[in-house]
TIRO-387183 format. One line per field, with one value per residue: y negated, z, x of N, C-alpha, C in turn; chain. Coordinates in Angstrom, 2 decimals, decimal comma, always signed. Layout:
N
n_Y	(Y;...)
n_Z	(Z;...)
n_X	(X;...)
ca_Y	(Y;...)
ca_Z	(Z;...)
ca_X	(X;...)
c_Y	(Y;...)
c_Z	(Z;...)
c_X	(X;...)
c	(A;...)
***
This chain:
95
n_Y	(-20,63;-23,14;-26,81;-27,63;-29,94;-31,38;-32,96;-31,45;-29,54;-26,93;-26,72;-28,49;-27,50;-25,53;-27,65;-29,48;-27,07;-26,67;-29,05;-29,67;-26,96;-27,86;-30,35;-32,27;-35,43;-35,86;-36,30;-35,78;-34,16;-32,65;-31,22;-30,31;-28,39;-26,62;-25,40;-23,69;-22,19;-20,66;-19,08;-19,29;-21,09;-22,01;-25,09;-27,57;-30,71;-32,85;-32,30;-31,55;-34,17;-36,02;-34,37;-34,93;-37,86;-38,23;-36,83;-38,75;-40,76;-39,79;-39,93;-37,30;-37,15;-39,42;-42,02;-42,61;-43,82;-46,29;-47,31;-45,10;-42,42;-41,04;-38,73;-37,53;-35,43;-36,43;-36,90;-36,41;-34,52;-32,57;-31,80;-31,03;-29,26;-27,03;-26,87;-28,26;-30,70;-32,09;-30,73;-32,84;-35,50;-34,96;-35,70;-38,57;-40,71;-41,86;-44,47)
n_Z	(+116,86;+116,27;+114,77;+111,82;+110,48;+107,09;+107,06;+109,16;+110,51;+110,70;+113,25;+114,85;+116,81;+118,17;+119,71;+120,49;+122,69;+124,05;+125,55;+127,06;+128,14;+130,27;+131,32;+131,32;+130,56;+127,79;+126,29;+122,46;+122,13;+124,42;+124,27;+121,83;+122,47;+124,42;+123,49;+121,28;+123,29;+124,94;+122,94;+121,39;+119,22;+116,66;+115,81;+114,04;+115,80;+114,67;+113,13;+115,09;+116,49;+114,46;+113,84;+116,54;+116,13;+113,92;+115,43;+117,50;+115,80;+115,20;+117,70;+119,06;+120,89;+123,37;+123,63;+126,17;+127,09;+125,89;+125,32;+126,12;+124,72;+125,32;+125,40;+125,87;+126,12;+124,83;+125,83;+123,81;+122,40;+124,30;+123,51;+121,21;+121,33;+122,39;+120,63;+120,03;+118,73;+115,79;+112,08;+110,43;+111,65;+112,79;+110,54;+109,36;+111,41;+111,72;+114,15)
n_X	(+103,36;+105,52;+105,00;+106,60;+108,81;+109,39;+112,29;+113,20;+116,28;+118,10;+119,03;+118,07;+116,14;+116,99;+118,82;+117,11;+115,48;+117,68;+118,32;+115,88;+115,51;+117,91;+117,39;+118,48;+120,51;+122,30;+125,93;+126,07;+128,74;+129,07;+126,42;+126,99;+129,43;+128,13;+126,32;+127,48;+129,60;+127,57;+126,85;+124,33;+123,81;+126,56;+127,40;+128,80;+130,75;+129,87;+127,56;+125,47;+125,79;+124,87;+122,22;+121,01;+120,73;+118,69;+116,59;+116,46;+115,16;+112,82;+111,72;+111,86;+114,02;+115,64;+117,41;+119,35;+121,90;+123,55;+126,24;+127,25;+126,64;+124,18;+121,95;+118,29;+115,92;+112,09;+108,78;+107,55;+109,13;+109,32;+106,31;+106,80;+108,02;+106,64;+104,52;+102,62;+102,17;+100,69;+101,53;+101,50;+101,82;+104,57;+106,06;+106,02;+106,97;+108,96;+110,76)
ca_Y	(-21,14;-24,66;-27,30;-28,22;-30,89;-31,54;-33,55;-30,91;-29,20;-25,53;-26,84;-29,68;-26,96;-25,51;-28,72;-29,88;-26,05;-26,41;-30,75;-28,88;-26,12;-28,20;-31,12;-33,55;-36,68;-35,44;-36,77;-34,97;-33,64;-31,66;-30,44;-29,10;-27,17;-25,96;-24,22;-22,31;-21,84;-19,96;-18,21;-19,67;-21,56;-22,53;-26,15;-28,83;-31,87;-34,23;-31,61;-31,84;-35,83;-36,57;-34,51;-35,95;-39,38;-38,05;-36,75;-39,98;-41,63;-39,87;-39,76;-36,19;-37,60;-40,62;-42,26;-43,20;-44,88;-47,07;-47,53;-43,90;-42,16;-40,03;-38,36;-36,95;-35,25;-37,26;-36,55;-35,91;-33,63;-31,50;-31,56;-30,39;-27,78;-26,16;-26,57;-29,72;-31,86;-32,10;-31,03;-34,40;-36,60;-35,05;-36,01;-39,65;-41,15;-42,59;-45,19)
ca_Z	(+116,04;+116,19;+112,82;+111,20;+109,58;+106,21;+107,44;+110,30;+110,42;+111,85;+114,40;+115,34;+117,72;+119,50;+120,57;+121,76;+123,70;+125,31;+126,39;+127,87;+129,54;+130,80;+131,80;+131,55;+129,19;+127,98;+124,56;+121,33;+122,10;+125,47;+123,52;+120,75;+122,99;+125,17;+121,89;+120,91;+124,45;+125,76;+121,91;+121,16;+118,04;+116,79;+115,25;+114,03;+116,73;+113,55;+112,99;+116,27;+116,88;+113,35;+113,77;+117,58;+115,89;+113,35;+116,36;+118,27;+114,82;+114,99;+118,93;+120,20;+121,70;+123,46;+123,93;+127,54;+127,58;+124,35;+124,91;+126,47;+123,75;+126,24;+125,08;+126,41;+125,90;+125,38;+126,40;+122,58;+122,36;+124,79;+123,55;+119,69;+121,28;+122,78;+119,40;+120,13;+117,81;+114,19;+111,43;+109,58;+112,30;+112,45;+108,63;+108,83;+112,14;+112,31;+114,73)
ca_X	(+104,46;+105,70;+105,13;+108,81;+108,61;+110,34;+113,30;+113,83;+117,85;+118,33;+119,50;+117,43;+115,40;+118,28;+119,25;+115,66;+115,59;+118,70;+118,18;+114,84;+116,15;+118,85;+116,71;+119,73;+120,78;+124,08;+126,12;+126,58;+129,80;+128,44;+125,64;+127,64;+130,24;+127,56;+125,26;+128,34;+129,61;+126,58;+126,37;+123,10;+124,22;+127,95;+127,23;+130,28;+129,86;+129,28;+126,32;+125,13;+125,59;+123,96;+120,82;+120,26;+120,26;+117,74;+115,88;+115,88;+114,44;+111,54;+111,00;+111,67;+114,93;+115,73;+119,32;+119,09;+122,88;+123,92;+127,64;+128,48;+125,64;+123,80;+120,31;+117,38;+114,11;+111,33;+107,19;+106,90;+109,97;+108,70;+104,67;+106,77;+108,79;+105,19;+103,58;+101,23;+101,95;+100,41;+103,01;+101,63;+102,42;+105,62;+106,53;+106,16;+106,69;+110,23;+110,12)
c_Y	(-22,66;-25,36;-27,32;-28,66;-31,05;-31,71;-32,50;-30,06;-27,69;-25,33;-27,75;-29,04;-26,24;-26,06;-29,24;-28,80;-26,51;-27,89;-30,32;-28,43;-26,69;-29,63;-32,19;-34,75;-36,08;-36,22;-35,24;-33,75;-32,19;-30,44;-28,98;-27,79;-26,23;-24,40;-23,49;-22,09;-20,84;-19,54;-18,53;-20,08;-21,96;-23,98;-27,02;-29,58;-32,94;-33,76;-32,40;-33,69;-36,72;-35,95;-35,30;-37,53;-39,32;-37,77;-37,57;-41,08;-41,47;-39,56;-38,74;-36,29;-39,05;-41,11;-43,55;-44,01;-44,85;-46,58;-45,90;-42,54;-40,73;-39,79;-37,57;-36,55;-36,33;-36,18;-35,53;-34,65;-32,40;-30,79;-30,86;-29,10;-26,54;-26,30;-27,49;-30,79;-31,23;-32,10;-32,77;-35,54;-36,45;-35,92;-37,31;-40,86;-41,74;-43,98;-46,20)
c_Z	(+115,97;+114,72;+112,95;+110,56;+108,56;+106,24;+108,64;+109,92;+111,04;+112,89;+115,26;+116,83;+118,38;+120,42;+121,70;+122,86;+124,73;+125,96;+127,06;+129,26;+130,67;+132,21;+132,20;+129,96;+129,18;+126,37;+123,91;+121,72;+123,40;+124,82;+122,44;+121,40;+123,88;+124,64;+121,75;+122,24;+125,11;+124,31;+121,78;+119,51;+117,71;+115,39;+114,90;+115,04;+116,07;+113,24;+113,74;+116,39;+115,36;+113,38;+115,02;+117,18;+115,20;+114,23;+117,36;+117,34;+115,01;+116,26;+119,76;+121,07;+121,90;+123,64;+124,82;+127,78;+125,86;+124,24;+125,34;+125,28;+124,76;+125,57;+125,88;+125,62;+126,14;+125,77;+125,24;+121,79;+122,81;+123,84;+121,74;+120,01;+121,91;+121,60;+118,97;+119,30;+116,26;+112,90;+110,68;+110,18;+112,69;+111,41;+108,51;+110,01;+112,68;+113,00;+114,50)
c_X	(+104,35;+105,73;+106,76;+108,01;+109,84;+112,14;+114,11;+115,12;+117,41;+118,79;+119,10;+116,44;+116,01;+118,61;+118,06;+115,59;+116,58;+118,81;+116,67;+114,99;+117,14;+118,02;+117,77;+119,54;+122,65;+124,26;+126,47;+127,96;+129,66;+127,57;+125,91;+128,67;+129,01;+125,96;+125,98;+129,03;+128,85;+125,81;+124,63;+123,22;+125,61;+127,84;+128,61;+129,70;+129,61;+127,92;+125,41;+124,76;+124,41;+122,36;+120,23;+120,10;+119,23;+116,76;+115,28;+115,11;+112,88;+111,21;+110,93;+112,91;+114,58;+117,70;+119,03;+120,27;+123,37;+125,24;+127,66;+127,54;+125,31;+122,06;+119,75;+116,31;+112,99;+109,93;+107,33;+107,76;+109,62;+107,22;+105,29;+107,42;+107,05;+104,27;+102,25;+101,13;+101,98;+101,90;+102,82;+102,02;+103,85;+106,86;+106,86;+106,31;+108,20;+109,53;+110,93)
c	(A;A;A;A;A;A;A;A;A;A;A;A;A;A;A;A;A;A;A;A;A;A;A;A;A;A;A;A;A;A;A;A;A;A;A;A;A;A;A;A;A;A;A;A;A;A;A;A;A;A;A;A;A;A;A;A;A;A;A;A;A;A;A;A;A;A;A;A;A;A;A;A;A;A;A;A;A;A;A;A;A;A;A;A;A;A;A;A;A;A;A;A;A;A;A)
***
């Protein structure tokens, strides 16, 4: 079982799964049709786009293009979806 950390959404680990599985940088708006699309989760895309910014705060995303808002998985994204990282360093590590 993976930590959650305080701040984490119910949907914050959907999104990391499926920018995984996918192994792309896509925006918010992709993301969100493609969770309820392929019945995994059915998120708003204000949902969606607001936790990946919370997600790129604390480092398990990155936002690889500024102007067109494209994200990715990072190292540390991956090493939380496999259960490797400490819930305490979770908790407090906005960057």
């Amino acid at each position: 079982m993976r930590p959650r950390p305080s701040w984490a959404g119910k949907y914050d680990d959907p999104i990391l799964e499926f920018l995984a599985d996918t192994n792309a940088a896509l925006p918010p708006a992709v993301v969100a049709f493609n969770l309820e699309w392929q019945n995994i989760v059915s998120p708003a895309y204000s949902t969606v786009k607001r936790r990946m910014r919370k997600l790129t705060t604390h480092g398990l995303l990155e936002k690889v293009d500024q102007e067109a808002g494209y994200y990715a998985i990072t190292d540390k994204g991956r090493a939380y979806l496999a259960g490797d990282l400490d819930a305490e360093a979770l908790e407090n590590d906005e960057e």
